[in-house]
N, C-alpha and C positions, 0 to 999 in steps of 0.2 A: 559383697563385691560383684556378685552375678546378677543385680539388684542394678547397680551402678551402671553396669556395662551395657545391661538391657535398658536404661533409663536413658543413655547418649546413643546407642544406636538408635532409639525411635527421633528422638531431639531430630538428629542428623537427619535421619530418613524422612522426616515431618518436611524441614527444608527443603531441601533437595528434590523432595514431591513440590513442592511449590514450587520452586522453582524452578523445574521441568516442566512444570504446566505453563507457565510462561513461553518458556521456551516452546511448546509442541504447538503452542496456541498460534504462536505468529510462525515458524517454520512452517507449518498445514497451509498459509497465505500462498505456497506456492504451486497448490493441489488447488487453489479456488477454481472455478470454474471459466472466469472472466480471465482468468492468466492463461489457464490448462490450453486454453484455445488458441492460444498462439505459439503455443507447445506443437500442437495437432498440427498447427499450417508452417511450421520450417520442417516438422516429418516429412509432410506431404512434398515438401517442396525439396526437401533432401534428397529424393526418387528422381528429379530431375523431370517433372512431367513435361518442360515447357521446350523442350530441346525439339527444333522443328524438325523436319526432314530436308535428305538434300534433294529431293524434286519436290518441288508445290504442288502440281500437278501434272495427270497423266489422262490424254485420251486416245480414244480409237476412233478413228473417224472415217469415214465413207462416203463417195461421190460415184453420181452417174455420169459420166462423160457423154456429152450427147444425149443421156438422158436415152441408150445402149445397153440392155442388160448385158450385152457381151461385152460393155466396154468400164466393169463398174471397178472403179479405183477404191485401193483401202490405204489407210493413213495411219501409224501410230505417231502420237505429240507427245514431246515432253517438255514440260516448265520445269527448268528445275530453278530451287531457290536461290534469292539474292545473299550470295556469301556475307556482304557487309550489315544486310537485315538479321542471319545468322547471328553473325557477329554482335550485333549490339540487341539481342535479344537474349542473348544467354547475361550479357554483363546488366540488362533492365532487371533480369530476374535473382540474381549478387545482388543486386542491391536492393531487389523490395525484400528478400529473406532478410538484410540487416536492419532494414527497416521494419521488418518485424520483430525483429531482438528487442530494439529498441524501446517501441510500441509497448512488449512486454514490460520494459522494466518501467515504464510509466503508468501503466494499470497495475504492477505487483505494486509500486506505492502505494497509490490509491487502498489499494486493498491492506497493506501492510497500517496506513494512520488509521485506517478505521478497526481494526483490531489493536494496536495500540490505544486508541481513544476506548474503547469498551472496557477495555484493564483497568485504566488508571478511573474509568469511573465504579468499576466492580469495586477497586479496592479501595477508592474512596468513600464509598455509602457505605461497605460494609467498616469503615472506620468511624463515622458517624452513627452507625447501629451500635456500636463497643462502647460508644461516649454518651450516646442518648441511654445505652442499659448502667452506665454508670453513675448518672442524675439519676435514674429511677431509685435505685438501689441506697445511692448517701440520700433520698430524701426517704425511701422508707425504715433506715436506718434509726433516725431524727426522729420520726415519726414513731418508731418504737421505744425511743429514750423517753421522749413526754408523755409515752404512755405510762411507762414505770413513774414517771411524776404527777399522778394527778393526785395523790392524797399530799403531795407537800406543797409547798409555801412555790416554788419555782416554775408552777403550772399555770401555763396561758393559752386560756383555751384559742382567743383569737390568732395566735399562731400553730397553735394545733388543727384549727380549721382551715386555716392557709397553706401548711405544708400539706393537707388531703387533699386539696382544690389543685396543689402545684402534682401531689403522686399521680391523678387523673390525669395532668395535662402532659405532664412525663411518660406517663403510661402509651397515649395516643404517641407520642413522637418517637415510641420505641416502636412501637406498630408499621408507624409511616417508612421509618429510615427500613426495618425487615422486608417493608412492603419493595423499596427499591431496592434495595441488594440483591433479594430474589427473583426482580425484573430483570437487573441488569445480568444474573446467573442466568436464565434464561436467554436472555440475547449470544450472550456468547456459546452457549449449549444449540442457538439454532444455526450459530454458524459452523460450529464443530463440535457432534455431538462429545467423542471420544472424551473433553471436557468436563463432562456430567460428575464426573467422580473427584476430578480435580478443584475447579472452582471453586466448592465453597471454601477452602485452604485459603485461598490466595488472600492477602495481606499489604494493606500499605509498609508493613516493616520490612519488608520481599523487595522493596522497589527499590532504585538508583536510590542514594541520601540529595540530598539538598548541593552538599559539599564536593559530592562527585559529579555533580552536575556542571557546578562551577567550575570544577577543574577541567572539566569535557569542553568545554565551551572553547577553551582555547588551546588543549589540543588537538581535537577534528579540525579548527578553523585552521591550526597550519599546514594540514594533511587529508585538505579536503577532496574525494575522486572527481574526473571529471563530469561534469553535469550528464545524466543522461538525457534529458531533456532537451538541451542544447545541440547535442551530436543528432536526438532526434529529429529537429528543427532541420540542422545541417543535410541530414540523411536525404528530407523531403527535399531539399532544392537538389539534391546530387538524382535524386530518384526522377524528378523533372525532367531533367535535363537528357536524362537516359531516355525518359519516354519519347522526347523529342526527337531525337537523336533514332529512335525507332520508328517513329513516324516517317522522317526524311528518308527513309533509307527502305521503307515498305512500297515497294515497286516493281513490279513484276521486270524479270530481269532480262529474259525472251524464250527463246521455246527452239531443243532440236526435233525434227521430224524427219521422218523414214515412210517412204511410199511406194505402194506396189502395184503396178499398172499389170493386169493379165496381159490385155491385148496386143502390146509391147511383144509378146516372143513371137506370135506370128509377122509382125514385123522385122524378126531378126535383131530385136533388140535388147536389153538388157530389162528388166519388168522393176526395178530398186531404184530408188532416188534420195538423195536425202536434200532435206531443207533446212537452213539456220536463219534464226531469227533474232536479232539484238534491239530493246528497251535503249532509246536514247535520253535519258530524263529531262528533255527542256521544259517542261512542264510539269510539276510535282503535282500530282492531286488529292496529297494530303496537305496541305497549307492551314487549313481549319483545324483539322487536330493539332498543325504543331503548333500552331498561336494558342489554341487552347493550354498547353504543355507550358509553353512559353510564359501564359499568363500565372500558372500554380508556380509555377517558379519564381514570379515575382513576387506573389504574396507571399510563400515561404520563407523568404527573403528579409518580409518586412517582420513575420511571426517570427524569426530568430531574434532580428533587432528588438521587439517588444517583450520576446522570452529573457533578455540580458538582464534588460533596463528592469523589467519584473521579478526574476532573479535576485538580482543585486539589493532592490528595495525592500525585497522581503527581507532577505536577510541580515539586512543593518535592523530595520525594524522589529523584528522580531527577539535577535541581540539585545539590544535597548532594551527591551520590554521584558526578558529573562533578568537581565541585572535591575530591574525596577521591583520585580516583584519577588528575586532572592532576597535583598535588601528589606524588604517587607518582612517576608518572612523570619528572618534573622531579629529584628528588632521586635515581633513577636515571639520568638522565644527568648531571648534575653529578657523581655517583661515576666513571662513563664516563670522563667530561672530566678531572678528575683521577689518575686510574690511569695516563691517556695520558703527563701532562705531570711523572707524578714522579720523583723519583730513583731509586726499584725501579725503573721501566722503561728508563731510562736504563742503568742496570746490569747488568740481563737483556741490555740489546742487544748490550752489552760484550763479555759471557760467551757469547753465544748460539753464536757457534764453539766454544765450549771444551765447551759444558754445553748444547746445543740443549734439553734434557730440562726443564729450569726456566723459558727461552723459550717451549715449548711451553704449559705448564702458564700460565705468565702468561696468554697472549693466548688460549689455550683459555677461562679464564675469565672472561676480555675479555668474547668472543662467550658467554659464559653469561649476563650481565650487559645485553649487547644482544639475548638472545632473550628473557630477563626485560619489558626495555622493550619490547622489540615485543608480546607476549603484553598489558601491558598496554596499550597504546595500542588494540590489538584490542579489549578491554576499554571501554576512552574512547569509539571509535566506536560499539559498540553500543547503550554506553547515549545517546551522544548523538545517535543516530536515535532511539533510544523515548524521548528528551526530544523530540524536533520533531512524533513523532506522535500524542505527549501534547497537545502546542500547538494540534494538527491544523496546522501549517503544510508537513506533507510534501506535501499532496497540496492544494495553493492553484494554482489554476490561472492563468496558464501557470506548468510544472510549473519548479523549481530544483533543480537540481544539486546539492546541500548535500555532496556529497564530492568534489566537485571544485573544485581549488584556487581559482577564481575565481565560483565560484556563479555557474556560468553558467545564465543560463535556455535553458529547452528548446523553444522555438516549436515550432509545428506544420510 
């Protein structure tokens, strides 16, 4: 019984480590470095650096009157700032921090499909290493039957020297398929090493099925979030327009001043004056910058319209091309499933003492047929992560798991 209980907690615990490794693998996506940095610039920006002052400037200023050191005037100026430059300088910088949110969550994409794409190629090679060490194995299997038959009558040598030519060439393509599995464990190790321990676990039998795929397909498509892409686009013409709007409005606004005349008391007079100064803006001379502004806004503009239309086409397209190559794969395993359960196989099993060499060849091209399906189901998965970051639903905070069996979310 203690046997038993010890035997399903490792079971469980085996999973579980796998599929936390999953999980830790693309959660870390938000500690990348190319994300973290836009983490760093709304800190910075949360402090409020940008908030101007309310005088622009301050001088002290001094005159000879007459060019009279008894007659020398002192001056203090002050510019204070254009309220309305205030004003739309604090609302430029709202909006390049949302603009930066944004910005984030289209680099965490980015970073999110390419650790998605490393997975499903991990657990694809190391699905192909499982299938190539299983040809090796039924051909030296065979290969030991005909040994025990070389004193009787059912001994051929010329297939005895072709199942050794075939365990050679078996041998190499168990080599090759290790050689990638432990490429592709290495790539994901150099982007996070913590990984190192987990990796070699992971398992095409870990990943989304086929069937959940399918069913996914259509219910994201009616509960799709808003594009962040699109809001990004939007962002830039709102962020434009801000700039503009700050440009116009960057114009010194005038200046009070306060002046002290010495020589004034021995005239019996008062030595204080003050002076005001008012900016009439008939003339803007920033016009260049805001045509500049002017013109990022238009191209923004056109980049949203061509973000839709590209959007949208991905997304049919790639739709399409998910149900062409489920469809594939379904009709490879039904062939599978059949092969299994026919009367050839049935009959091979028969003979398989007498004639191992035809046994062989069956279930060699068994596993042809299941490396077929797995190739494309590798295929399925890919497109159907660049269908989710088409959606922009890869990277909707808090983050989802989308290849793990249970779309588990990933808190913090």
């Amino acid at each position: 019984m203690k046997l038993a209980l010890l035997f399903i907690f490792c079971f469980v615990w085996y999973n579980l480590s796998a599929q936390s490794g999953f999980g830790t693998f693309i959660h870390a996506a938000k500690n990348d470095p190319a994300v973290s940095m836009f983490d760093l610039q709304v800190q910075y920006l949360n402090n409020k650096p940008y908030k101007l002052a309310p005088v622009q400037k301050l001088e002290l200023r001094t005159e000879s009157n007459q060019l009279d050191p008894s007659r020398q005037e002192y001056a203090l100026r002050v510019n204070p700032a254009n309220p309305w430059e205030l004003h739309q300088n604090n609302r430029y910088f709202k909006e390049l921090k949302s603009s930066i949110e944004l910005e984030k969550g289209i680099v965490l994409k980015e970073v999110l499909l390419e650790r998605y794409t490393l997975i499903i190629e991990l657990v694809t090679y190391a699905g192909l290493r499982d299938l190539a060490q299983r040809k090796l194995e039924l051909t030296q299997t065979s290969l030991s039957m005909l040994e025990k038959q070389q004193l009787s009558g059912y001994f051929d040598g010329e297939d005895y020297v072709e199942l050794k030519l075939e365990e050679m060439d078996k041998s190499v393509d168990v080599d090759e398929a290790a050689y990638e599995t432990e490429n592709a464990i290495r790539k994901v190790i150099s982007i996070f090493p913590d990984a190192a321990s987990s990796a070699q676990t992971w398992n095409i039998a870990d990943v989304v099925s086929i069937e959940q795929i399918e069913k996914l397909l259509d219910s994201l498509q009616t509960a799709l979030p808003e594009a962040t892409s699109l809001s990004y686009y939007q962002k830039k013409i709102d962020l434009a327009d801000r700039e503009y709007r700050l440009e116009k409005n960057n114009i010194n606004f005038g200046y009070i001043q306060a002046k002290y005349q010495d020589f004034r008391i021995e005239q019996g007079r008062k030595p204080w004056s003050v002076g005001l100064g008012v900016t009439i803006p008939v003339f803007n001379p920033n016009k260049g910058d805001m045509t500049k502004r002017r013109l990022e806004s238009i191209a923004s503009e056109q980049e949203l319209k061509e973000a839709k239309v590209e959007m949208d086409k991905d997304q049919v397209r790639l739709r399409a091309q998910l149900r062409d190559l489920i469809a594939s794969h379904q009709k490879i395993e039904e062939k599978i499933k059949a092969l299994n359960v026919s009367s050839l196989a049935k009959t091979l099993n028969t003979i398989q003492k007498s004639n191992p060499v035809a046994g062989v060849r069956f279930q060699g091209n068994l596993i042809k047929l299941q490396e077929l399906a797995l190739k494309l189901k590798q295929n399925i998965l890919i497109t159907y992560t660049e269908w989710l970051a088409s959606t922009d639903a890869l990277q909707q905070v808090p983050l989802t798991n989308y290849l793990s069996r249970n779309l588990e979310t990933l808190n913090n």
